[in-house]
Backbone as JSON Lines, residues from 0, in Angstrom:
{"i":0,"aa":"X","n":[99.79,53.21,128.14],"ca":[99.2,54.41,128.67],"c":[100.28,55.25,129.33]}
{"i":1,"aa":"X","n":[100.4,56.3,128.77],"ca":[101.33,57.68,129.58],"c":[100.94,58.05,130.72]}
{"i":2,"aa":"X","n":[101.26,57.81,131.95],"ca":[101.07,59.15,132.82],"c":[101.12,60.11,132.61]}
{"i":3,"aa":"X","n":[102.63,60.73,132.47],"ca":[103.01,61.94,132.16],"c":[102.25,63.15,131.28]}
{"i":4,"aa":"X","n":[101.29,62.3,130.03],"ca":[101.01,63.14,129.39],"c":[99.92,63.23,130.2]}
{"i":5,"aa":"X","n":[99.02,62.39,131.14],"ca":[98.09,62.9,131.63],"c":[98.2,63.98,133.08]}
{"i":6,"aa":"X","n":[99.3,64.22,133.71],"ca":[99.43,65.28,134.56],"c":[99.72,66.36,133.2]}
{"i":7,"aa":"X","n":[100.4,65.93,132.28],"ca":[100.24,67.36,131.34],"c":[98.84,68.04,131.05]}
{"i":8,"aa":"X","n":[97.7,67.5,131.14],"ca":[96.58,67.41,131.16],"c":[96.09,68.27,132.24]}
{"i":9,"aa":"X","n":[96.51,67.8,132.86],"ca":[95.75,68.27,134.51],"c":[96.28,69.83,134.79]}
{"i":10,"aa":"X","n":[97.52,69.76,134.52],"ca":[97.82,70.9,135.1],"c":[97.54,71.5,133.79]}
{"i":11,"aa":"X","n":[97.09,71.46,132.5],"ca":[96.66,72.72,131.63],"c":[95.46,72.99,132.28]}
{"i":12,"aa":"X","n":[94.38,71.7,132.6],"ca":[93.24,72.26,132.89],"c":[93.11,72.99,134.12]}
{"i":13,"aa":"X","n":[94.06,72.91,135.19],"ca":[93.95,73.77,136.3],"c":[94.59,74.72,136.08]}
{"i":14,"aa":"X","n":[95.25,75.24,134.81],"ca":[96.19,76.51,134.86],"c":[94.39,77.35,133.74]}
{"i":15,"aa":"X","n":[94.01,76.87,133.02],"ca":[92.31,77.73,132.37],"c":[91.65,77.61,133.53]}
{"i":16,"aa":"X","n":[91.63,76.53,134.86],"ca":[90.63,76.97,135.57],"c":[90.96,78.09,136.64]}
{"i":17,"aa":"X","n":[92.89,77.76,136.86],"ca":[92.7,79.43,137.7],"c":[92.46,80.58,136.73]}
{"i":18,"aa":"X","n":[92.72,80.67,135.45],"ca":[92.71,81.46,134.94],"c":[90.92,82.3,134.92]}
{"i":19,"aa":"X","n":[90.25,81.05,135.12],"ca":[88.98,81.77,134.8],"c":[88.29,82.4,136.15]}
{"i":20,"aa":"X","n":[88.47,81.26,137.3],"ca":[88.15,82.2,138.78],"c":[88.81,83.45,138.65]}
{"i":21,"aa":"X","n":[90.25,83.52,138.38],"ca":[90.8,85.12,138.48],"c":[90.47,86.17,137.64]}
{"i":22,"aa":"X","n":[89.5,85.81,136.65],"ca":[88.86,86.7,135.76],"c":[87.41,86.71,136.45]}
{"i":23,"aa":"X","n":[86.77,86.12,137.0],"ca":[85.64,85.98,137.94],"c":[86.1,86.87,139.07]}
{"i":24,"aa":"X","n":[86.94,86.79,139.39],"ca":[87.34,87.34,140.91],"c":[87.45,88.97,140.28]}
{"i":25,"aa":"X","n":[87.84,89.11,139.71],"ca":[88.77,90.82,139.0],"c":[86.84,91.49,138.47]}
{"i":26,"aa":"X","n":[85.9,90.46,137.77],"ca":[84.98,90.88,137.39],"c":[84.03,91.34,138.68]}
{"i":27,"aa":"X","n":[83.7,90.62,139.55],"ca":[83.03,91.19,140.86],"c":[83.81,92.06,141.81]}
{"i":28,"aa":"X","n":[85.39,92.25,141.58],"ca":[85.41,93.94,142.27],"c":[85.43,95.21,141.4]}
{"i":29,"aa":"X","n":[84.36,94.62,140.48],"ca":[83.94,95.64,139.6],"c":[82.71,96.37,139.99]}
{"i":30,"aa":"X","n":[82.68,97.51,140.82],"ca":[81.36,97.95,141.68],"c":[80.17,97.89,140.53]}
{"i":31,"aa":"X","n":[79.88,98.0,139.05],"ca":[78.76,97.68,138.55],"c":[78.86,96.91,137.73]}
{"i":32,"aa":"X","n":[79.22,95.83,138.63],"ca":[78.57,94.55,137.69],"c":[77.45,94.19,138.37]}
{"i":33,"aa":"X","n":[76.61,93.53,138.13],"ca":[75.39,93.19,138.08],"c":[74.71,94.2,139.09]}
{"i":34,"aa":"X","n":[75.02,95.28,139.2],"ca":[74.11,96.82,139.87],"c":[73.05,96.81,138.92]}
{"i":35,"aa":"X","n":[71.72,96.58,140.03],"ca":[69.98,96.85,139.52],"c":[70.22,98.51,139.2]}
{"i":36,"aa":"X","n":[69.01,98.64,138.8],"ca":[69.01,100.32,138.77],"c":[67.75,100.27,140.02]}
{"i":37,"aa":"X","n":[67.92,101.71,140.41],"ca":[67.07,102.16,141.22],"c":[65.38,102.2,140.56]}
{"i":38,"aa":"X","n":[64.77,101.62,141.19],"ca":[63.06,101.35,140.54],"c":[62.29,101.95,141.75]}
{"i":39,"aa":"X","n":[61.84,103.41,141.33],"ca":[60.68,104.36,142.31],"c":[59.6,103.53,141.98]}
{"i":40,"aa":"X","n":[59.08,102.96,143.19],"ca":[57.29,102.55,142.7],"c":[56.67,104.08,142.98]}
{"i":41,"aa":"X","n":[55.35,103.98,142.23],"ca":[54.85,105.35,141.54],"c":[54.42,105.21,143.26]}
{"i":42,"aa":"X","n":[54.17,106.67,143.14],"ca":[54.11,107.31,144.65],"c":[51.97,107.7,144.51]}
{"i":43,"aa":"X","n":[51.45,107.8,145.71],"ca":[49.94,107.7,145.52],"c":[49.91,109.27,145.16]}
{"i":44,"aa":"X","n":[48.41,109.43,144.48],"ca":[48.1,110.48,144.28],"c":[47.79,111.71,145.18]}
{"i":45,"aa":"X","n":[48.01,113.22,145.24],"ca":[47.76,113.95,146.02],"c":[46.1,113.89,146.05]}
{"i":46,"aa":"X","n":[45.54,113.94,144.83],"ca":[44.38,114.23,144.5],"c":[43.63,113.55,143.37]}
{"i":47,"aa":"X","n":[42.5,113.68,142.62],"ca":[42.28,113.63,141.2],"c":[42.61,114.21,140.3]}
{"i":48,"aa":"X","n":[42.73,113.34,139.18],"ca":[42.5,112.13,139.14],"c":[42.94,111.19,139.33]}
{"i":49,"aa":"X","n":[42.4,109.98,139.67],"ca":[43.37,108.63,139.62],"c":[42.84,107.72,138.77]}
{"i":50,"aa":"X","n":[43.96,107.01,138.7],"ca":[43.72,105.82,137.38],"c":[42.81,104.73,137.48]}
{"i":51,"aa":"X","n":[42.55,104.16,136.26],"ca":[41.47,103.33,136.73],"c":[41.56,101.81,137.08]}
{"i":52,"aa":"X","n":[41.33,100.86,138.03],"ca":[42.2,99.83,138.13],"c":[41.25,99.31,136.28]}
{"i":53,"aa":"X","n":[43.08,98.26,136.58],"ca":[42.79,97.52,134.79],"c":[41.54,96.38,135.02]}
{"i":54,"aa":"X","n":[41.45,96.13,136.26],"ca":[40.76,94.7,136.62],"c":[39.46,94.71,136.83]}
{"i":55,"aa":"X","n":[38.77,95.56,138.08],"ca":[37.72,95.83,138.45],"c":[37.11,97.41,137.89]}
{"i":56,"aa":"X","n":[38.41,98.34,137.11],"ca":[37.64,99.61,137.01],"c":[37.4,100.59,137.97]}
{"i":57,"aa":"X","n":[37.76,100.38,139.67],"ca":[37.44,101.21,140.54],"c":[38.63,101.86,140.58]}
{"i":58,"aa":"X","n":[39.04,103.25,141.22],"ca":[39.71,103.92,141.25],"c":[41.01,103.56,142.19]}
{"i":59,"aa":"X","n":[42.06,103.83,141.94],"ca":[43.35,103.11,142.29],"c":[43.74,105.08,143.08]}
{"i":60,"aa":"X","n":[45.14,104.85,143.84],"ca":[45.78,105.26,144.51],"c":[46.64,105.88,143.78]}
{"i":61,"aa":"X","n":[46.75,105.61,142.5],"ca":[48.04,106.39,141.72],"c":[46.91,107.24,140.52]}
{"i":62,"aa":"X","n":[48.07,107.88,140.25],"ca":[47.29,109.58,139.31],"c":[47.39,108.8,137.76]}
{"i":63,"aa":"X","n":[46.55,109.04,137.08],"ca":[45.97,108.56,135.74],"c":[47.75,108.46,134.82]}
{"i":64,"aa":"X","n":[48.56,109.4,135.11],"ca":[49.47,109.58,134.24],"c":[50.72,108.44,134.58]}
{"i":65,"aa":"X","n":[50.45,107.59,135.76],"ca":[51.47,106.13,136.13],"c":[51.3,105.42,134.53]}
{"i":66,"aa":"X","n":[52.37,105.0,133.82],"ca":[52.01,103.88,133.43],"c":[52.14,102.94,133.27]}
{"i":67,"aa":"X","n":[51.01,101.65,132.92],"ca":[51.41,100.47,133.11],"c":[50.33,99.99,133.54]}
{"i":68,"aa":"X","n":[50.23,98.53,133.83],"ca":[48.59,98.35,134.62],"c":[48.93,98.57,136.45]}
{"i":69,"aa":"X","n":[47.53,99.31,136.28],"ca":[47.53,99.99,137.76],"c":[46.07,98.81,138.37]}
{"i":70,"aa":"X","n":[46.68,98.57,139.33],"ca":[45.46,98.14,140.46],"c":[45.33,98.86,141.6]}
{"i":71,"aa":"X","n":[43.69,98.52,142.12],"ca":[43.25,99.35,143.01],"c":[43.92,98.45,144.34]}
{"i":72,"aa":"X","n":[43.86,98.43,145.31],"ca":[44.71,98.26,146.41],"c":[44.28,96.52,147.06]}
{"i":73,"aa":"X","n":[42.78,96.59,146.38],"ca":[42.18,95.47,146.76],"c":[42.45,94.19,145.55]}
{"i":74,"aa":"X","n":[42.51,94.34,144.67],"ca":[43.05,93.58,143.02],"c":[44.62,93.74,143.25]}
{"i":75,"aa":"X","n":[45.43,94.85,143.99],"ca":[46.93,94.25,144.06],"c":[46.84,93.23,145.33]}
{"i":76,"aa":"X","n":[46.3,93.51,146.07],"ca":[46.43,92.35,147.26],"c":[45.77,90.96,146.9]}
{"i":77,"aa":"X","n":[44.67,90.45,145.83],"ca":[44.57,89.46,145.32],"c":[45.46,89.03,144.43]}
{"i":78,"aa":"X","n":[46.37,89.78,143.75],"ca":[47.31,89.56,142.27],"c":[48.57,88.75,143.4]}
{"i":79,"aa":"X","n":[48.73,89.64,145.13],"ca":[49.93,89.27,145.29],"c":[49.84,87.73,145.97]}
{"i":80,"aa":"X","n":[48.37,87.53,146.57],"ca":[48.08,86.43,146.81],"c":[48.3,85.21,146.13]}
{"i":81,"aa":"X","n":[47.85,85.43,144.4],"ca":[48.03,84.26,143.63],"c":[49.01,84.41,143.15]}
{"i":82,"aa":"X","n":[50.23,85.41,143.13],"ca":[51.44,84.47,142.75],"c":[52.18,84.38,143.97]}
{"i":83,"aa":"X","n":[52.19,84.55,145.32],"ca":[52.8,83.7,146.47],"c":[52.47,82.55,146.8]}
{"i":84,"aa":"X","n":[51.15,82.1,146.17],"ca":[50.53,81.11,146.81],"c":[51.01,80.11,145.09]}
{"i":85,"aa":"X","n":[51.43,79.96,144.16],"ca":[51.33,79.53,143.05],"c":[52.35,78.19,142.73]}
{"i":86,"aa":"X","n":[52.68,77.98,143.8],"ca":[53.19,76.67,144.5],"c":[54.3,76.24,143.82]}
């Protein structure tokens, strides 16, 4: 059994592993890397109309033209219940 060839070993694998932190390191002072985008939740309605919740059908807080499924205020506060509580 060689030693030698096994520090030859070692130090290749620690010369790819600095190599890869310092490509890790160079990639996060990259100001958009992993930058979310900005997400407006739809803002409530001035007036009518408003949309209809998807769940119960009663009238929701946002204007018919949001889209997506809209709940009324009472069906989002049960929706947020069962997935905080969903163990």
């Amino acid at each position: 059994m060689d030693d030698g060839m096994d520090d030859e070993k070692r130090a290749e694998a620690q010369d790819v592993s600095d190599a890869a932190v310092a490509s890790v390191a160079s990639d996060a002072s990259d100001a958009s890397y992993c930058e979310t985008p900005d997400s407006a939740a739809p803002t409530a309605a001035a007036g009518p109309p408003f949309a209809e919740c998807v769940l119960c059908r009663k009238p929701t807080e946002y204007p018919e033209s949001v889209k997506g499924a809209t709940l009324c205020p009472v069906c989002e506060w049960q929706e947020a219940e069962r997935t905080a509580c969903s163990g």
